[in-house]
C-alpha positions in Angstrom: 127.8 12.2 162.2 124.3 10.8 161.0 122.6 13.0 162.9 124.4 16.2 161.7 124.1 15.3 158.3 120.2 14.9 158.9 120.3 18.4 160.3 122.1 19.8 157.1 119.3 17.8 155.4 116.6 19.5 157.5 117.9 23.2 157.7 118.3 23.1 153.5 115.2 22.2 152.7 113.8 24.2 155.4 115.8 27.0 153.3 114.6 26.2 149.9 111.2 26.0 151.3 111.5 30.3 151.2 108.4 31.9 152.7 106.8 28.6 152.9 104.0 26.5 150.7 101.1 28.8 150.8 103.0 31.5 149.6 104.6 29.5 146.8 101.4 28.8 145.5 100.0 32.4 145.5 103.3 32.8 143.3 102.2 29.9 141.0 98.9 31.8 140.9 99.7 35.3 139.5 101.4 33.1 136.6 105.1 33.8 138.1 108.1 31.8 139.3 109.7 32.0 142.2 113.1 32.9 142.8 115.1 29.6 143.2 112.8 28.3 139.9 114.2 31.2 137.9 117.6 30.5 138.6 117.1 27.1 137.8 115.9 27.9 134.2 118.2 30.4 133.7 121.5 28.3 134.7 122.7 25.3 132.8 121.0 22.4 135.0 122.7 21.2 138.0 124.7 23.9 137.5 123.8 26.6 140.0 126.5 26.8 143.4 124.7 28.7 146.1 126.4 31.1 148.9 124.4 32.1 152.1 121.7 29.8 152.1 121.2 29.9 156.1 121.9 33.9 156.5 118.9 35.6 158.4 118.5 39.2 159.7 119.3 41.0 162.8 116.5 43.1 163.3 115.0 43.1 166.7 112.5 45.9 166.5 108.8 45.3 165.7 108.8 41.7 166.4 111.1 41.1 164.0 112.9 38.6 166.3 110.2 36.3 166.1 110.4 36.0 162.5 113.1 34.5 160.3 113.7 32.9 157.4 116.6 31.0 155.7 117.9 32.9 153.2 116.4 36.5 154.3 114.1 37.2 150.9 117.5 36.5 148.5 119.0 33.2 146.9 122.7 34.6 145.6 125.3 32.3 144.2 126.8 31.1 140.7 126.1 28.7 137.4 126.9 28.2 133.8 125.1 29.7 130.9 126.1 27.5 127.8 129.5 26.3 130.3 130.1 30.0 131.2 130.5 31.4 134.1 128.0 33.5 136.2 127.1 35.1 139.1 123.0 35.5 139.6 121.3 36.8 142.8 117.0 36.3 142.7 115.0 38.5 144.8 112.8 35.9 147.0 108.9 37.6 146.9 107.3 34.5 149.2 110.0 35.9 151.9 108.8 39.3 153.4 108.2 40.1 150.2 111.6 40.3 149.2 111.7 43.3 150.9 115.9 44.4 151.5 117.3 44.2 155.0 120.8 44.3 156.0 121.9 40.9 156.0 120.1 40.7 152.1 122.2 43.5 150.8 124.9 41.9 152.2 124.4 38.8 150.3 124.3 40.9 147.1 127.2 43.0 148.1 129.3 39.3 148.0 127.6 38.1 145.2 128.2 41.9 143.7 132.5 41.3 144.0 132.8 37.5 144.0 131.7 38.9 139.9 133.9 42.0 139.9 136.7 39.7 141.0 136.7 36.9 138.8 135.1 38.9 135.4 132.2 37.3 134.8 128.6 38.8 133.8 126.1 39.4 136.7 122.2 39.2 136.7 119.5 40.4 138.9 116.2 38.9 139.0 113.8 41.5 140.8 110.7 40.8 142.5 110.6 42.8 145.8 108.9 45.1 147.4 111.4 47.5 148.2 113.3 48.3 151.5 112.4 46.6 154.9 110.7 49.4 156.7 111.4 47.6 159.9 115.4 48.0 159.5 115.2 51.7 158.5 118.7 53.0 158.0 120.5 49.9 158.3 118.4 49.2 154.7 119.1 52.1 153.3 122.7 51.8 153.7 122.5 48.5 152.2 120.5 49.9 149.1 123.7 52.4 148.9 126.1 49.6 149.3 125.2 47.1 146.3 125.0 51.2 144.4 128.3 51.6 145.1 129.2 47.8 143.1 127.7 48.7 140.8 129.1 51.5 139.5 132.7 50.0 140.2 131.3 47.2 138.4 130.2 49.3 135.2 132.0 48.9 132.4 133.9 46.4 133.7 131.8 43.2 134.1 128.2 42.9 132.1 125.5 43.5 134.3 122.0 42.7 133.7 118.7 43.1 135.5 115.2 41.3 135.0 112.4 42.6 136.4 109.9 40.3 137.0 107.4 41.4 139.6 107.5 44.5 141.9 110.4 46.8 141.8 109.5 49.8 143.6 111.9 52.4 146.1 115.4 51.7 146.4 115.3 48.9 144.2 114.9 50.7 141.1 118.4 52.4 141.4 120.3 49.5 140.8 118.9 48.2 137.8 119.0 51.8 136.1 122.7 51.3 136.8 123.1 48.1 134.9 123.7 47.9 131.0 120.7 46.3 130.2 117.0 45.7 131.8 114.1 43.4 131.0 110.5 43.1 131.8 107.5 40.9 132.2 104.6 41.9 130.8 101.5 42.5 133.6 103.1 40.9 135.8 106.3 43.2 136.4 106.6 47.4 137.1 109.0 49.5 138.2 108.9 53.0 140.0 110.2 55.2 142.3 107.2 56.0 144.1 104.0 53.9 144.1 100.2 54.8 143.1 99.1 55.5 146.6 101.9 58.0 147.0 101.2 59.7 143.8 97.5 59.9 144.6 98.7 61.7 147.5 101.4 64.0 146.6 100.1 65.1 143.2 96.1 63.6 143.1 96.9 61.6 139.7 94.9 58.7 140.3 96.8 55.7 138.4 97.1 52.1 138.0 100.5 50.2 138.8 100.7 49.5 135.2 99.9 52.6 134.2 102.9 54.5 136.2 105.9 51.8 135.7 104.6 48.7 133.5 106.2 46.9 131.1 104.7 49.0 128.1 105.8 52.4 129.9 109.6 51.4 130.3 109.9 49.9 127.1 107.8 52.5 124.3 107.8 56.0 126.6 110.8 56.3 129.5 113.2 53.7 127.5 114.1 52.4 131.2 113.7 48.5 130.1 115.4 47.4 126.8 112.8 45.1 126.4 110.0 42.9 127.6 108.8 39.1 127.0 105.2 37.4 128.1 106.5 35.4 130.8 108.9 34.5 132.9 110.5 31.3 131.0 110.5 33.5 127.8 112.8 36.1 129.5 115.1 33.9 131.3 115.3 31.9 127.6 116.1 35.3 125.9 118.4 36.0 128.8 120.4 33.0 128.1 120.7 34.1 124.6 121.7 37.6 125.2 124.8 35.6 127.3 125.9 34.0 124.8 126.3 37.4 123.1 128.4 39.0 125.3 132.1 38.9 126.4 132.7 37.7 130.5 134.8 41.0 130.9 136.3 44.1 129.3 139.2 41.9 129.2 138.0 38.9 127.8 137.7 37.7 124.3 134.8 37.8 122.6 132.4 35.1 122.4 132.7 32.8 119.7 130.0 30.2 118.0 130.2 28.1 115.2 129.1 29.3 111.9 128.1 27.3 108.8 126.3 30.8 106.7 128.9 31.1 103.9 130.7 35.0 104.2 131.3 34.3 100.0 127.7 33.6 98.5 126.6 36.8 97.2 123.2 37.9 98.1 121.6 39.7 95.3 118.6 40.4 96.5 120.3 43.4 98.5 120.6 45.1 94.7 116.8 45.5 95.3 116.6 47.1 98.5 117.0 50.7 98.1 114.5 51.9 96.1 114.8 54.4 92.8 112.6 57.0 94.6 114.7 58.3 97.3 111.4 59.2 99.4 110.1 55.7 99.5 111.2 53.6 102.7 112.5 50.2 102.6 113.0 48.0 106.2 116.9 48.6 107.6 116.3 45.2 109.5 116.5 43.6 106.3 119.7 44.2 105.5 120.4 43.8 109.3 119.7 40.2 109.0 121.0 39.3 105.8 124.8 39.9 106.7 124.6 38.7 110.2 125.2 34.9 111.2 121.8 33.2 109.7 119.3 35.7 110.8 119.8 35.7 114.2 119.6 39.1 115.3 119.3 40.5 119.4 117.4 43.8 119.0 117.8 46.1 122.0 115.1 48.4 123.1 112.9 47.6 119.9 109.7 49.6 121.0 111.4 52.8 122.0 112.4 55.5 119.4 112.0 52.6 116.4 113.9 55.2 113.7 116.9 53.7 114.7 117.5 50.0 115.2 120.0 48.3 117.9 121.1 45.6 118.7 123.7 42.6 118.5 124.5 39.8 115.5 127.2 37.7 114.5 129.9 37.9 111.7 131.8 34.3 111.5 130.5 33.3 114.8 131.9 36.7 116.6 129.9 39.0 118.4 128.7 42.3 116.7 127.4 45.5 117.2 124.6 47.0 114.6 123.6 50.4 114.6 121.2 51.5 111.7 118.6 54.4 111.2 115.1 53.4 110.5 113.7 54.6 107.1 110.5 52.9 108.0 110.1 55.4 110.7 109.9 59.2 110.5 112.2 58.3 107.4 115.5 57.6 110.0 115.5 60.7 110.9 117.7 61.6 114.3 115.6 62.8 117.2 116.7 63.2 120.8 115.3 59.7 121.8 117.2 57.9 118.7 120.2 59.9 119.8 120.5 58.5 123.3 119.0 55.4 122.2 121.8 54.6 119.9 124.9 56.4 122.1 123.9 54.2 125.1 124.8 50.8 122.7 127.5 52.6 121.5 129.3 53.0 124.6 128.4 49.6 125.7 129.9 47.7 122.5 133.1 50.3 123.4 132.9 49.0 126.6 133.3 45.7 125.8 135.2 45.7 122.3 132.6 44.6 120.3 133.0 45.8 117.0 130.2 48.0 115.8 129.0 48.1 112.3 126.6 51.0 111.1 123.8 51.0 108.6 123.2 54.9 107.6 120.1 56.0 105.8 119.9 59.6 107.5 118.1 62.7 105.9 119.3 64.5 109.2 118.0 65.9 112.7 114.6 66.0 113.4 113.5 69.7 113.3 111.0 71.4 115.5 110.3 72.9 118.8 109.7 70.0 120.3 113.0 68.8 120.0 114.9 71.9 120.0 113.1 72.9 123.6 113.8 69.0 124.7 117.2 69.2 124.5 117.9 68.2 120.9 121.1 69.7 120.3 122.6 67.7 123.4 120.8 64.4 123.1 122.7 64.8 119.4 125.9 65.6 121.0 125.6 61.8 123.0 125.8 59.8 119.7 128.5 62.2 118.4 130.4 62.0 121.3 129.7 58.1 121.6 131.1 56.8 118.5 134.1 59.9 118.6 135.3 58.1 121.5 135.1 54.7 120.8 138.6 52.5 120.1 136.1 49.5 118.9 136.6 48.2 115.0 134.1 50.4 113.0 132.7 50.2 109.7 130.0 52.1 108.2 127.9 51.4 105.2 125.8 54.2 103.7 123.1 52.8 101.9 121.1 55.8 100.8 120.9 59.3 102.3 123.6 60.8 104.3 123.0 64.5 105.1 123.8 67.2 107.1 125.6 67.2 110.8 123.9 63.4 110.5 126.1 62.1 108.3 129.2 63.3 110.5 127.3 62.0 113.3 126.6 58.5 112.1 130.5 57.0 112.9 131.7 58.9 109.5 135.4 58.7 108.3 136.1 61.9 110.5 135.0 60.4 113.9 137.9 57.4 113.0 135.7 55.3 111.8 137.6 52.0 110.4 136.2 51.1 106.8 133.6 53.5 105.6 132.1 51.6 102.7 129.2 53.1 100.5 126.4 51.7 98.3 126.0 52.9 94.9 122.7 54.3 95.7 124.5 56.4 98.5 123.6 60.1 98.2 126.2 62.4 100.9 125.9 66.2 100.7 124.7 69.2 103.3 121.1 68.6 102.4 118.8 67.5 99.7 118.4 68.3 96.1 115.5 70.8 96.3 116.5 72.5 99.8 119.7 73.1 98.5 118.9 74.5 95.1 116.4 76.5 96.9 119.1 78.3 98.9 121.7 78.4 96.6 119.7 79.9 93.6 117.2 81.9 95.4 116.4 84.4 92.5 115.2 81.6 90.1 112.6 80.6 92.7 109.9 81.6 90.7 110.9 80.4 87.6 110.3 76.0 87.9 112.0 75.5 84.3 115.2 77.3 86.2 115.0 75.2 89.3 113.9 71.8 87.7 117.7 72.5 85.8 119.5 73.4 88.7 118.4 70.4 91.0 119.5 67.7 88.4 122.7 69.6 87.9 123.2 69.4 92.0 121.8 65.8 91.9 124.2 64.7 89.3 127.2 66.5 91.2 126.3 65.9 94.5 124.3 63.4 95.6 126.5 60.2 94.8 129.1 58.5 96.5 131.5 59.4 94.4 131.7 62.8 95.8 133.2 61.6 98.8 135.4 58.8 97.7 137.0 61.1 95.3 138.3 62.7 99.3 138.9 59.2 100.9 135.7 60.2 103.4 134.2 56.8 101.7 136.7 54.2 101.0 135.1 51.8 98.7 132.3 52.3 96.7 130.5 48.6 97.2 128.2 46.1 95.5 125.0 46.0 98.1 125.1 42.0 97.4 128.9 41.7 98.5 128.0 43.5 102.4 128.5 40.1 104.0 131.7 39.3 102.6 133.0 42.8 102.9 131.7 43.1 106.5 133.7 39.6 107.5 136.7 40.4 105.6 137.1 43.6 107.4 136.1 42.6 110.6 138.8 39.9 110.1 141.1 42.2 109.3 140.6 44.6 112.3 140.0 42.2 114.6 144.0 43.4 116.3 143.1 47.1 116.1 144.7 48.7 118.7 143.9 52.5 119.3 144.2 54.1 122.5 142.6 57.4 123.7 144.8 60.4 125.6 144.9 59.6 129.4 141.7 60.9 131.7 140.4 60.2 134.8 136.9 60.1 133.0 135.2 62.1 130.4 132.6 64.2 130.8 129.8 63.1 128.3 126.8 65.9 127.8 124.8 64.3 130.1 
């Protein structure tokens, strides 16, 4: 018996040993972890169960047969986050460069429904170099396999990918299939195809920062929601983000402890607008004054920054905010805010968290630019997005609602819960002097005329009242009572059951 536990002894720490010392050390080197000390920082300590630690691969071509390792360029298995449950899988780099064979997608595969099956959030650390060219089709298939979890697994479990080395090939897919993805900065990049293929195929001659880096994903493509300096940093923020989420679409939400009073009044909210409509103020203000002390999770906070996502907490529960930018091209709505803010949409819907909507809109962006890029269905996406979502939804209109945006923006007539508006709110088709402009066209010339006519549309039209007086707002609101009227209808909606017509699927404007 001595001797076989000896051998167990031997065989894991020959295992843990991954693609040996030298290798761990050029790891160490280029300032990253590697893949068994990720999970370890990631998981509550002593907390992480691994599966498969002695799998190797198959392959006999090449030489292949003389080379394999413990654990075949993946450690898979399951931990706590805060004493919840979940499933992680770490590409391995010092192993064939993480590189994906058969017998490694298979480990992901398990890892992929041992999730699915017990409803509990997955992540992905990536650091490979794509598939195992030695294995041909036999990777390829196994690319297609962990493809096929996750899109079962959308939706239905939260899935989460960190990218924190190469990703390059087949191993972009999966991640673009997940809800959410992170980078490291220099030290992480995904694409398709890599430099020296592009230098080929099209002559661009370009860096492998420059094509799929951390600053692309996050400010140009909006493929990564975010990125963070180093690797302890993300897999901090990644425990964070955990605590944020539900296990499951089934599951409750997460709840914390809160000690921020929802009574106290704060009345420095009365200041936030200013009197001239054209000045901007910061929406993350207001953002972080009615969530649970400050502590706000922005998503994709470099990419199309005139509208601001991301989740807080109301009483210690889980929330979605939504909330145009005035700081930024005034909040307008462009095709990139558009699909942007449907994405987090569907994802709260997803995974009933309530979603609660700042609006400060002067309407869609106009232009060539966007109209040739697809404006008009990028727009659709966020329309569409809060139209079909069964969440709890409340809206706040602090300042300008106009236009398609305001319908857009989870109005009364796309079901929105508890449409609340500031006293400062202005809702109509358009502003003041556009309006008068059209409407009395044959005083154009005369300013006297026109100055007349835009007060008398300001003072008819561009208030709340307006729309209360039709039930489109329901309460006109004191900006330093948000909190309290945020928690109290959260509270109250917290057993809202609404159920959309039966469908295999929709079909979203793609």
């Amino acid at each position: 018996m001595k001797e076989v536990l000896l051998e167990l002894e031997r065989r894991r720490a020959n295992a843990r040993e991954g693609g040996g010392q030298k290798r761990i050390d050029a790891q160490h080197a280029k300032g990253k972890l590697t893949a068994r000390e990720r999970i370890e920082a990631f998981l509550d300590e002593g907390s992480f169960e691994e599966f498969d630690m002695f799998v190797e691969h198959r392959s006999t071509d090449f030489g292949m047969e003389n080379t394999r390792i413990a654990g075949d360029g993946v450690v898979t298995g399951w931990g706590t986050v805060n004493g919840r449950t979940v499933f992680v899988f770490a590409k391995d780099f010092t192993v064939f460069g993480g590189s994906l064979s058969e017998a490694h997608a298979e480990k992901v595969v398990k890892v992929q429904e041992m999730a699915l099956k017990n409803r509990a959030p997955i992540i992905g650390f990536y650091d490979a170099g794509g598939a195992r060219i030695q294995e041909g089709v036999a990777a390829l298939g196994g690319y297609a396999e962990i493809f096929q979890r996750n899109v079962l697994a959308s939706g239905v479990i939260p899935q989460i990918s960190v990218i924190m080395g190469p990703c390059a090939g087949g191993d972009v897919y999966s991640p673009a299939m997940t809800d959410f993805i992170f980078m490291v900065r220099d030290t992480s990049y995904m694409f398709v195809t890599g430099p020296d293929v592009v230098k080929t195929v099209t002559n661009e001659t370009v860096t492998a920062e420059e094509l799929g880096g951390a600053s692309v994903h996050t400010v140009k493509s909006s493929i990564a929601d975010g990125a963070y300096d180093n690797d302890v940093e993300a897999l901090l923020q990644m425990r964070r983000l955990i605590d944020y989420l539900p296990a499951s679409n089934t599951a409750e939400l997460p709840e914390v402890e809160c000690y921020q009073s929802v009574t106290e009044k704060d009345f420095s909210l009365d200041r936030l607008v200013p009197d001239n409509a054209n000045k901007p103020y910061d929406i993350k203000e207001l953002i972080l004054k009615t969530c649970d002390e400050g502590d706000f999770f922005e998503i994709q906070a470099s990419f199309a920054k005139n509208i601001v996502t991301g989740f807080g907490r109301v009483e210690g529960r889980t929330v979605g905010f939504v909330a145009n930018q005035p700081m930024v091209l005034a909040g307008v709505l462009d095709s990139d805010a558009s699909r942007k803010a449907a994405r987090f949409v569907r994802f709260c819907d997803c995974f009933n968290i309530p979603i609660v909507t700042y609006v400060d809109v002067p309407g869609f962006l106009p232009g060539t630019a966007q109209e040739y890029g697809g404006l008009i269905k990028h727009g659709a996406k966020l329309l569409f997005a809060y139209a079909e979502a069964t969440v709890p939804k409340i809206t706040v209109i602090t300042r300008k609602a106009f236009g398609g945006a305001y319908d857009v923006m989870a109005s009364k007539h796309l079901r929105g819960d508890i449409n609340y508006a500031w006293p400062s709110a202005q809702i109509a088709v358009m502003g003041a002097k556009g309006a008068v402009e059209i409407i009395f066209r044959k005083d154009i010339d005369d300013p006297q005329k026109i100055a007349t006519h835009t007060k008398m549309y300001e003072d008819r039209f561009l208030s709340p009242f307006v729309a209360a007086e039709r039930g489109y707002v329901d309460e006109v609101i004191m900006p330093h009572s948000t909190r309290q009227r945020l928690a109290r209808a959260l509270r109250m909606l917290r057993n809202k059951d609404l159920q959309n017509p039966w469908k295999k699927h929709d079909n979203i404007p793609l």
